[in-house]
C-alpha positions in Angstrom: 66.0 123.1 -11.7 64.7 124.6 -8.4 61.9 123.4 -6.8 61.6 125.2 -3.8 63.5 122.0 -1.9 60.1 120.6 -1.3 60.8 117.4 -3.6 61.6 114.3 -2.6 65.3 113.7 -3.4 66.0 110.6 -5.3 68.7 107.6 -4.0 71.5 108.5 -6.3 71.8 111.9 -5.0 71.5 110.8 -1.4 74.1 108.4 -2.1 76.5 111.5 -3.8 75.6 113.3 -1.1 76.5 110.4 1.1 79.9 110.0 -0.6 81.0 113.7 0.6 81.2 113.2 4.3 83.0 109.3 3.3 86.1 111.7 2.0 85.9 114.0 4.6 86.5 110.9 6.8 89.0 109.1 5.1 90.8 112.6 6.9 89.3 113.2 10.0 89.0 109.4 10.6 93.7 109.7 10.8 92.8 112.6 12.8 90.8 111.4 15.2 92.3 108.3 15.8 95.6 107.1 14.3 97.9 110.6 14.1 98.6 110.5 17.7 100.2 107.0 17.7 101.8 108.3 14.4 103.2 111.8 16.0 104.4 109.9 19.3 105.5 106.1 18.2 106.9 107.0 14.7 108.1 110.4 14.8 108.8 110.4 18.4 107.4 113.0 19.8 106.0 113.6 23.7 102.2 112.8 23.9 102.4 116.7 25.9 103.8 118.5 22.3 100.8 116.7 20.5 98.3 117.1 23.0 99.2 121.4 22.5 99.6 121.3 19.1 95.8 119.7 18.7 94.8 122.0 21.7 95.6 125.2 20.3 94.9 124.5 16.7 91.0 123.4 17.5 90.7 126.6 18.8 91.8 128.3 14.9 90.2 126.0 13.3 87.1 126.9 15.9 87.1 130.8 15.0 87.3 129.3 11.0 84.3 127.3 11.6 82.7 131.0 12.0 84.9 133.0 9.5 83.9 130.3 7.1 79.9 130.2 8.1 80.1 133.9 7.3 81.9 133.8 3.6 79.2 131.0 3.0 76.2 132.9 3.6 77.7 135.7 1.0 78.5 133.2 -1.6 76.8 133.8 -4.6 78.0 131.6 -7.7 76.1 130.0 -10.9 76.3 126.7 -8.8 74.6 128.1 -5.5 76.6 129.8 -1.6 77.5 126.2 -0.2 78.2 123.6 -3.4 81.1 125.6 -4.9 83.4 125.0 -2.2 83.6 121.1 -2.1 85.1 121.9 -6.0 87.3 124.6 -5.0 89.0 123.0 -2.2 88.9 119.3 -3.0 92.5 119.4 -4.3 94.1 121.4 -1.6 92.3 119.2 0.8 94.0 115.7 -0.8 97.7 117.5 -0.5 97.3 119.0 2.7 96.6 115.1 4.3 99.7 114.0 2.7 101.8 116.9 4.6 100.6 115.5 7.5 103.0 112.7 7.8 106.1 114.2 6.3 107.5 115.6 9.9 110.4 116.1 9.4 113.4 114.1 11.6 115.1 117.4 13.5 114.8 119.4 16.8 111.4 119.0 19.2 110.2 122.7 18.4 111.1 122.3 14.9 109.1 119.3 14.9 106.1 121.4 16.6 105.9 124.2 14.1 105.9 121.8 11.6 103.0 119.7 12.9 100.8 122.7 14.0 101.0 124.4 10.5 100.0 121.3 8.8 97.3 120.4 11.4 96.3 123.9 11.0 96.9 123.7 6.6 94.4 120.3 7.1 91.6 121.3 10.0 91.6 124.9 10.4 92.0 125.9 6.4 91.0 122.9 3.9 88.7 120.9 5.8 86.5 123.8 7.1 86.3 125.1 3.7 84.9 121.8 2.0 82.8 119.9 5.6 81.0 123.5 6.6 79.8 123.9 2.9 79.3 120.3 2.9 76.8 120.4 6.1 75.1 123.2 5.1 74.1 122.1 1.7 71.9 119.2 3.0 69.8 122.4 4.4 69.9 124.2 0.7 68.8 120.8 -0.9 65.6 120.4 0.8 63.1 122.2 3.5 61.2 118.6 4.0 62.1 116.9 7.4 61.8 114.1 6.4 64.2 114.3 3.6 66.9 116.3 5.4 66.6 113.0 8.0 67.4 110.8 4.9 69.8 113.0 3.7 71.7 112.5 7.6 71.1 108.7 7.8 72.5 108.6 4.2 75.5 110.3 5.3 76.3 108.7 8.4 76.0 105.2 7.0 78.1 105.4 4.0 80.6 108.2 6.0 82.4 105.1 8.5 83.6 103.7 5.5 86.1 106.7 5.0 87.2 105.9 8.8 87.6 101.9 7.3 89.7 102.6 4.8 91.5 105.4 7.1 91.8 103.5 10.1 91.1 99.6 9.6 93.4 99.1 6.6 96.2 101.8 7.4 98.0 99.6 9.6 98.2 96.7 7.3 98.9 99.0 4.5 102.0 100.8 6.5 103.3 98.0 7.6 103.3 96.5 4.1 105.0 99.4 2.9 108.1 99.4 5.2 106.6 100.4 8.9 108.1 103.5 8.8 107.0 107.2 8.6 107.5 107.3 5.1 105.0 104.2 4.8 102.7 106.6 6.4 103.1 109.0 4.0 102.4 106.9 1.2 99.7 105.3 2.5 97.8 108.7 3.3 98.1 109.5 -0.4 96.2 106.8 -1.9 93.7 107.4 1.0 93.7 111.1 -0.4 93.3 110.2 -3.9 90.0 108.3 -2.8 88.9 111.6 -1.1 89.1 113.8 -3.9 87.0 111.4 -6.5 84.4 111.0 -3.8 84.3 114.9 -3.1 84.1 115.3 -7.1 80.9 112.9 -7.3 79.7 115.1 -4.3 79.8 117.9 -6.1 78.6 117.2 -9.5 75.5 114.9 -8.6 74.2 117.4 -5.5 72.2 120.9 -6.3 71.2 123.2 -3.9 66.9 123.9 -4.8 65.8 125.1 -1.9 64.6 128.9 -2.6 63.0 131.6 -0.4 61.7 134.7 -2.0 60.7 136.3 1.7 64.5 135.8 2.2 65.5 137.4 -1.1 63.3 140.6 -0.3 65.0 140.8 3.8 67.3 143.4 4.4 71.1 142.6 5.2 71.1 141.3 9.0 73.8 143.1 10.8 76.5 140.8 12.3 75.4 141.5 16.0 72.0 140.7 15.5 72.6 137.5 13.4 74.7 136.3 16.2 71.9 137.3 19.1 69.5 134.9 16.8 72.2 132.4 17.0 72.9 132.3 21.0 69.0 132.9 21.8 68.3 129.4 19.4 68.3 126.6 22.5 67.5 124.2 19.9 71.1 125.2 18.8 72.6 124.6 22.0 71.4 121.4 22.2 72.4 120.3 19.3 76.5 121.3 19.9 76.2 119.3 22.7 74.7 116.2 21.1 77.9 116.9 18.0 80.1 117.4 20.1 79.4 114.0 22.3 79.1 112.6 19.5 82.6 113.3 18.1 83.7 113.0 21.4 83.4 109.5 21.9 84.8 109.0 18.8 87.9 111.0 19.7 88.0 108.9 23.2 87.7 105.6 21.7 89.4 106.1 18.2 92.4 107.2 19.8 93.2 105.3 23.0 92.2 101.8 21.3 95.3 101.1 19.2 97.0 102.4 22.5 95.3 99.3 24.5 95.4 97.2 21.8 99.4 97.4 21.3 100.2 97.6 25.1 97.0 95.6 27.1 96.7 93.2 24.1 99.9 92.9 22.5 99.0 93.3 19.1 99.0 96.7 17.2 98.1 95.1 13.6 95.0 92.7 13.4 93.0 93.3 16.5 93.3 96.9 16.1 91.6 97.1 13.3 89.3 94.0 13.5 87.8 95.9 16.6 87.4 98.8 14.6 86.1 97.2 11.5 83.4 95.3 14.0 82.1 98.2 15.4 82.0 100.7 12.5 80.3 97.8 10.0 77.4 97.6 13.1 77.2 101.3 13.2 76.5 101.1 9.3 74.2 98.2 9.7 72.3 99.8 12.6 72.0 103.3 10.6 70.5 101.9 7.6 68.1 100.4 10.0 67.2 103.9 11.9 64.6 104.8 9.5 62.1 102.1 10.6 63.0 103.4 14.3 62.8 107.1 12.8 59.8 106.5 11.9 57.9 104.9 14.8 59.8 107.1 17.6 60.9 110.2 16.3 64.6 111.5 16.6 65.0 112.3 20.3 63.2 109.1 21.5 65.1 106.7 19.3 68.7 108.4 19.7 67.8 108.6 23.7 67.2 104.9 23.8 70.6 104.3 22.2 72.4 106.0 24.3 71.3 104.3 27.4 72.4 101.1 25.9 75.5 102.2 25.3 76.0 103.4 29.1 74.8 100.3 30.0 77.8 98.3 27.7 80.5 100.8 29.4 79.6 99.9 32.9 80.0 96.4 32.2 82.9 96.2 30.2 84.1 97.9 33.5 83.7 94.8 35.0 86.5 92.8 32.9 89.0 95.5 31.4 91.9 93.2 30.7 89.6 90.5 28.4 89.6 91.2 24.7 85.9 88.9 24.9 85.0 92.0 26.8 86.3 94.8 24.4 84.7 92.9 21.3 81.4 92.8 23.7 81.8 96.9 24.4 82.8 97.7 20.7 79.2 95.6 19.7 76.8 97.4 22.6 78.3 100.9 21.7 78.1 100.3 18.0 74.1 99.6 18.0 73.6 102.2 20.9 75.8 105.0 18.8 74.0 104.3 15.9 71.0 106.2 16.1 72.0 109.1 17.6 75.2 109.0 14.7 72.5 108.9 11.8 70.3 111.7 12.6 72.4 114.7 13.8 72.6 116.2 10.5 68.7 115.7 10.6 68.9 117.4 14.4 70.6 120.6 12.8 68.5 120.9 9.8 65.4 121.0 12.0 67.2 124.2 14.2 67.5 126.0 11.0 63.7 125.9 10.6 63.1 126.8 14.5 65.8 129.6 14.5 63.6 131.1 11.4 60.1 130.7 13.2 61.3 132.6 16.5 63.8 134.9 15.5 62.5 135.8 11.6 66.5 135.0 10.6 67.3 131.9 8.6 71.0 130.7 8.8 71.8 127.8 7.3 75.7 128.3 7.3 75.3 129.8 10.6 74.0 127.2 12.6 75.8 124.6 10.9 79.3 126.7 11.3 78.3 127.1 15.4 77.4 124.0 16.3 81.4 122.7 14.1 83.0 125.4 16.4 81.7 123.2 19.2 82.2 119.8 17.9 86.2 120.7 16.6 87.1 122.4 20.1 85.5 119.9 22.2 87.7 117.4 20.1 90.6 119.6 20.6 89.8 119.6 24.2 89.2 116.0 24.4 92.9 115.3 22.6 94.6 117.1 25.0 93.2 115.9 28.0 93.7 112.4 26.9 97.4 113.0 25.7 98.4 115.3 29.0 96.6 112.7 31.5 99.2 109.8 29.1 102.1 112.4 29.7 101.5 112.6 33.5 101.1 109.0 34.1 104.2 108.7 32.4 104.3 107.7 28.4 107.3 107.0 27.0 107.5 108.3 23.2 110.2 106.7 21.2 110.3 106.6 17.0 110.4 103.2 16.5 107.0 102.3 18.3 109.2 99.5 20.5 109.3 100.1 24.0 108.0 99.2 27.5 105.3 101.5 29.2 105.6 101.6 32.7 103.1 100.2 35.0 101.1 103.7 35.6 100.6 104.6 31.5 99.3 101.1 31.3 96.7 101.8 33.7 96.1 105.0 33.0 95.2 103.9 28.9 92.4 101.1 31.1 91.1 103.6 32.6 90.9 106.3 30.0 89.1 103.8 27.8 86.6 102.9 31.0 85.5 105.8 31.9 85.8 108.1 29.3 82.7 107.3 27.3 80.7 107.0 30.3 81.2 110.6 31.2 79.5 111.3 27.0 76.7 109.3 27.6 75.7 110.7 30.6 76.1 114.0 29.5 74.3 113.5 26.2 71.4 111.4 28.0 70.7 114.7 30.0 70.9 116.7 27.0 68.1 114.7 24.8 66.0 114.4 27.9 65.6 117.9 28.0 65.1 118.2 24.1 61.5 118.9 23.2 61.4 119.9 19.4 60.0 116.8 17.7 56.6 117.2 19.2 56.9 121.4 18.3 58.1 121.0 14.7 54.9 120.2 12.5 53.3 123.4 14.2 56.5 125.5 13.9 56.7 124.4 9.9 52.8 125.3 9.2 53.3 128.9 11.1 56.7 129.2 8.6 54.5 128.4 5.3 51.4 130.9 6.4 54.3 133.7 6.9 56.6 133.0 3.7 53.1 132.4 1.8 52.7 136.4 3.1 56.3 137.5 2.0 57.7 137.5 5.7 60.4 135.1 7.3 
């Protein structure tokens, strides 16, 4: 039934809601963090050939974010713009992971067409069709702040486990199946039968009840001007930078760990994943914490605190790179100062779509959420290649069987990577919430929105 999204939403459909971005992770989570060492220690190809392939296919699956932000906001089914789509693409979704790791054993470029057609079949096609509906909906469920923050923490804290199962129990799960690329394979499809139930759950238990008769009665908003109201939002700027960081340290951590962990540590099986496990299980704990935080300091003062703890754990890990004491330390401090910041960004967005509407008279949902994902997937693209080409100009040796020496400058160059890589995010984000303003502007903003929606205008 639609309410107007101004009800409060109960815990079982925050916890379906919840269960959407977990399957989108159990993806993004191999993605992000395990494919590389996959593509270059058990296929064997150069870190420079993966590093292009992710390069050029963030910047498809970038213009998709838009493509797809645009067929969203002209969606018009019995079951709402955004909802339909996490049905319709759940099962291409689950078969295009699997394709992932079925590279096939033949010539370099061979091996390169492969991988950037199914990279392209996973990120730029399936995965922007079901997470860009996905992220919007929260917006289409409910206009209360407060709500839409729960709605984010919800997310956030149940999402990680979809990296868990992805990243902390793949290893174990390969290597139990035969430590080759076709343990991979079948390992990714049990992880893609999980994603397709959780996306199913998603999409029965979540409805979109958020309606706006002003918006009904506004003429259709040509293309040009829809995108002016999109680049004048600074709100929205903002908030690319904060997802993009955000997914950035991700991409920095998640995939030069197993790196250090198999050629600083010497282990590529249990401390790989117990690091990974400790840190993702605080950044669960922490999130499910945020809304006693949330509601003492507001979003920007709580996710700037955060941050500055997490700088803080980077400069002193600095201090003793080569002790695991030290990593566990690091993976702990950036886990609680992460946290915050990781459970409101949905929360972040939702509150843009409101400002965009108060000073432009435009609302877009799908818009803003499909911007600020064109952002967030080619700063991650960026972010893989620059990590991959600075391991191919130091030297890394790729080899199919995952046994070999690294010479002395790879070596380093993974220390230093992991050192000062997420030092350069949490500066840059620090600067960005400092200069974010739109807590203390948002009751006023929502007031002025029901006076002009209570007189038929947006």
């Amino acid at each position: 039934m639609k309410e107007n999204g101004k009800g409060t939403l109960n815990w079982g459909t925050r916890f379906a809601y919840g269960c959407g971005d977990t399957a989108c992770n159990v993806v993004f989570g191999m993605i992000s963090t395990l494919l590389t060492l996959f593509y270059t220690d058990y296929v064997g190809v150069s870190p420079a050939t993966v590093g292009m392939v992710m390069l050029l296919s963030r910047l498809f699956d970038g213009f998709s974010d838009a493509v797809m932000g645009i067929i969203v906001e002209k969606t018009n089914s019995k079951w709402g713009k955004a909802r339909p789509w996490i049905l319709w693409m759940s099962v291409p979704y689950a078969i295009s992971a699997v394709l992932l790791f079925t590279v096939p054993h033949t010539t370099e470029t061979m091996q390169f067409f492969y991988m950037f057609v199914t990279y392209n079949f996973v990120t730029t096609v399936c995965y922007t069709a079901i997470n860009l509906p996905y992220s919007s909906l929260s917006a289409m469920m409910t206009r209360v702040s407060a709500e839409r923050d729960m709605l984010s923490i919800v997310r956030m804290g149940l999402s990680p486990f979809g990296r868990i199962l992805a990243v902390t129990c793949t290893m174990p799960v390969v290597k139990l199946f035969g430590d080759d690329q076709a343990a991979w394979a079948k390992t990714m499809a049990i992880w893609a039968a999980i994603a397709l139930v959780l996306l199913l759950i998603c999409f029965f238990k979540c409805e979109e009840t958020v309606e706006i008769e002003a918006k009904k009665n506004q003429e259709k908003v040509p293309a040009k001007r829809a995108l002016k109201a999109l680049v004048c939002n600074q709100y929205f700027w903002a908030v690319v930078i904060l997802w993009t960081m955000q997914n950035g340290i991700y991409c920095i951590t998640g995939t030069i760990l197993p790196y250090y962990c198999k050629y600083i540590f010497n282990n590529d099986t249990w401390m790989y994943s117990a690091l990974y496990l400790t840190e993702t299980l605080l950044i669960v704990a922490v999130t499910f914490c945020s809304p006693m935080l949330l509601k003492r300091f507001g979003k920007r003062n709580m996710s700037l605190a955060g941050v500055i703890l997490a700088l803080v754990g980077q400069i002193l890990f600095c201090f003793n790179p080569h002790s695991f004491t030290w990593m566990v330390m690091s993976c702990v401090i950036r886990a609680i100062g992460l946290a915050p910041l990781n459970s409101i960004v949905f929360g972040f967005l939702g509150d843009v779509v409101e400002f965009g509407q108060w000073k432009t008279h435009i609302r877009q949902e799908s818009l803003i959420f499909a911007g600020s994902s064109v952002g967030m997937k080619v700063g991650a693209g960026l972010t893989s290649a620059i990590i991959t080409g600075l391991l191919s100009v130091a030297g890394y040796v790729s080899s199919s069987t995952g046994n070999i020496v690294q010479p002395d400058g790879a070596v380093e160059m993974i220390i230093n990577i992991y050192k000062y890589g997420p030092m350069i995010v949490w500066i840059v984000v620090i600067i960005t919430l400092a200069l974010y303003k739109l807590d203390k502007q948002y009751p006023a903003i929502m007031e002025e929105l029901a006076e002009r929606e209570a007189r038929g205008e947006l």
